[in-house]
N, C-alpha and C positions, 0 to 999 in steps of 0.2 A: 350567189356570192359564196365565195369558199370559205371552210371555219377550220381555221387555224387550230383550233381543239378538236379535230375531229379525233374519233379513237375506233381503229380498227376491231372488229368482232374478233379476228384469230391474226397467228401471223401468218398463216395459210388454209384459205378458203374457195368455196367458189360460190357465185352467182347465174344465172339465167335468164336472157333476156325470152318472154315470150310472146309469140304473135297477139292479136289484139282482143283473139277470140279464147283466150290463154289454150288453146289447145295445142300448139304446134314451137316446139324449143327452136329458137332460131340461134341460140350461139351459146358458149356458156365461156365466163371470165372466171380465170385461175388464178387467183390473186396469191404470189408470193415477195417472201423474205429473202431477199439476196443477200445480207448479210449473214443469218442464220445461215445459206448454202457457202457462203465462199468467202465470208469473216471480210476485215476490212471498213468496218465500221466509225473507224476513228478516221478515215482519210477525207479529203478534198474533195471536189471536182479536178481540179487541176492536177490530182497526184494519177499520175500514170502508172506506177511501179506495180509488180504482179503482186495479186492477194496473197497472204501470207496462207489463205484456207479456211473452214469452218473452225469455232473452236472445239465445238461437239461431233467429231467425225461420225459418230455412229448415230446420233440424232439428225445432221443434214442426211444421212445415207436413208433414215426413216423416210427425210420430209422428199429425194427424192424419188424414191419409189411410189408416195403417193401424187407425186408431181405426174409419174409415168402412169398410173392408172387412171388416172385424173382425163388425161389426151387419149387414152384407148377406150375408156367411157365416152369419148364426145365424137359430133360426127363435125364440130367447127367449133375452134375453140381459139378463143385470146390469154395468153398465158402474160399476165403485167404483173410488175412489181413495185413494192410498195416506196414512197419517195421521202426519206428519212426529214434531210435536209432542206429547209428552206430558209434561204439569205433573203434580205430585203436589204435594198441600198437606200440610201437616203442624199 
């Protein structure tokens, strides 16, 4: 079941899934903050229009470069991000 209260460890992290024998890393998950990179926070789903940008240009420029070291440390990697928003209709 999913918990609506779940609360992330960082806004960017990763994980590793490993083999059964934990010896052997079979993937590792890059979990980021798209809003921290490219602002836009306050929008829709449905708003199309281009991000306006991070608001902290040299703090996204931080969190990309550890995004880049992040992929050159792995040899398979999923790079998700985190899903702010969730509607429930009734």
């Amino acid at each position: 079941m999913f918990n609506i209260n779940r609360v992330f460890p960082d806004y960017f992290y990763t994980f590793s899934l490993w083999s059964s024998d934990k010896q052997t890393k079979l993937i590792d998950f890059i979990m980021i903050d798209t809003i921290l990179l490219c602002g836009g926070g306050d929008r829709i789903d449905e708003d199309y229009r281009p991000l306006d940008g991070p608001k902290d240009e040299k703090l996204a420029a931080t969190y990309w470069q550890w995004i880049e070291q992040q992929l050159r440390e792995s040899t398979y990697a999923f790079c998700c991000r985190h899903i702010y928003h969730i509607r429930i209709f009734f």
